[in-house]
C-alpha positions as CSV (number, residue, x, y, z in Angstrom):
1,X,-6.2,58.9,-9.9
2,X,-7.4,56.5,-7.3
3,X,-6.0,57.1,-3.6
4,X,-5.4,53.5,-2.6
5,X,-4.0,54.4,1.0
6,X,-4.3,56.9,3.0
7,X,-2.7,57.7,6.7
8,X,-1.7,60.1,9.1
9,X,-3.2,62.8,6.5
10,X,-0.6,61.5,3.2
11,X,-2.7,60.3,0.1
12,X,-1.3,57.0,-1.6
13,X,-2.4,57.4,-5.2
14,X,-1.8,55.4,-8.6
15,X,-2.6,56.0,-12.3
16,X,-4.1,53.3,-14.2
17,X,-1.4,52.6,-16.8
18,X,1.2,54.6,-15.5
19,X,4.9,55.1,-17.0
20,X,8.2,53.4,-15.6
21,X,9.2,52.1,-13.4
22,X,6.8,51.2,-10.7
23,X,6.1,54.1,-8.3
24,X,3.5,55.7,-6.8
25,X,1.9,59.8,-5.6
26,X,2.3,60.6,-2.3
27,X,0.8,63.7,-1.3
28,X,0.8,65.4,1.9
29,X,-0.8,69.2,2.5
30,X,0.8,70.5,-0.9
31,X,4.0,68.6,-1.0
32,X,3.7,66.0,-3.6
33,X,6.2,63.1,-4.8
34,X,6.6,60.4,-7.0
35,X,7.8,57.3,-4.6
36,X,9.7,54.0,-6.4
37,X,7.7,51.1,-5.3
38,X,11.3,48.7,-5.2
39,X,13.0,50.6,-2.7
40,X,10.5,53.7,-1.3
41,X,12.9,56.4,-2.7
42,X,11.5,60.1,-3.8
43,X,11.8,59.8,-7.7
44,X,10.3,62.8,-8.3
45,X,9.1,65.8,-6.2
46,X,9.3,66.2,-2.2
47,X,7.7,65.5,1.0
48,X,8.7,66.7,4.7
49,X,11.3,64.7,6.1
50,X,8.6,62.5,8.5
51,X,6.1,62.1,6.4
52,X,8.8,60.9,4.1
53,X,10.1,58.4,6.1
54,X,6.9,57.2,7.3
55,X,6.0,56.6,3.6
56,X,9.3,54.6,2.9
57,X,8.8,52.4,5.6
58,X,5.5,51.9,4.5
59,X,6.1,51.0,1.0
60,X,9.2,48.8,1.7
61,X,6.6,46.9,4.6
62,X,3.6,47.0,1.4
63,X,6.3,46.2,-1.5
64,X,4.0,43.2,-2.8
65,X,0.9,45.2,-2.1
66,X,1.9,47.7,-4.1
67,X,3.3,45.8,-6.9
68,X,0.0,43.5,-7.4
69,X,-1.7,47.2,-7.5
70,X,1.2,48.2,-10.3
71,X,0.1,45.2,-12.1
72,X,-3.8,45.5,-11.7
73,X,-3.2,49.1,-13.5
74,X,-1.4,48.1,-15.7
75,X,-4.4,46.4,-17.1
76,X,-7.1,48.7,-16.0
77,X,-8.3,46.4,-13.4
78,X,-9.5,48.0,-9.8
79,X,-7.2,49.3,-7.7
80,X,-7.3,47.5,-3.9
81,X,-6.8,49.7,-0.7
82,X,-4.2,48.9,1.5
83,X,-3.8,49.7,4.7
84,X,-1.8,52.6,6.5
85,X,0.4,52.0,9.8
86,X,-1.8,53.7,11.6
87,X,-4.5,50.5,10.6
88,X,-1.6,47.8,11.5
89,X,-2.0,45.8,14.2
């Protein structure tokens, strides 16, 4: 599963064709979660509350990152990094 982000120790990860709807793995230490890429909600799974919401607000801020990433493994094309918060400027 490639990690496509990774950021204040969380691991942003996708499978290449990957089952509905659009989410991706978040995993932090050993909490691990399934996160909706529409809205950042916990689908599956837990994280601590911060690293949580520091995920959420990521997603929502990398929505159409994410999504182009959904599409490209959708068709088994390479995954693109994108960067963290802690890379923002």
């Amino acid at each position: 599963m490639p990690t496509i982000a990774s950021f204040y120790g969380i691991a942003i990860q996708m499978f290449f064709d990957d089952h509905n709807p659009p989410h991706f793995h978040a995993r932090y230490g050993r909490a691990k979660a399934l996160v909706r890429i529409a809205d950042g909600k916990i689908i599956s799974g837990e994280l601590p509350p911060t690293a949580a919401r520091i995920v959420r607000e990521w997603a929502l801020a990398r929505r159409p990152e994410l999504e182009e990433n959904w599409r490209r493994g959708l068709s088994f094309q390479p995954l693109e990094r994108i960067a963290g918060p802690d890379h923002d400027g």
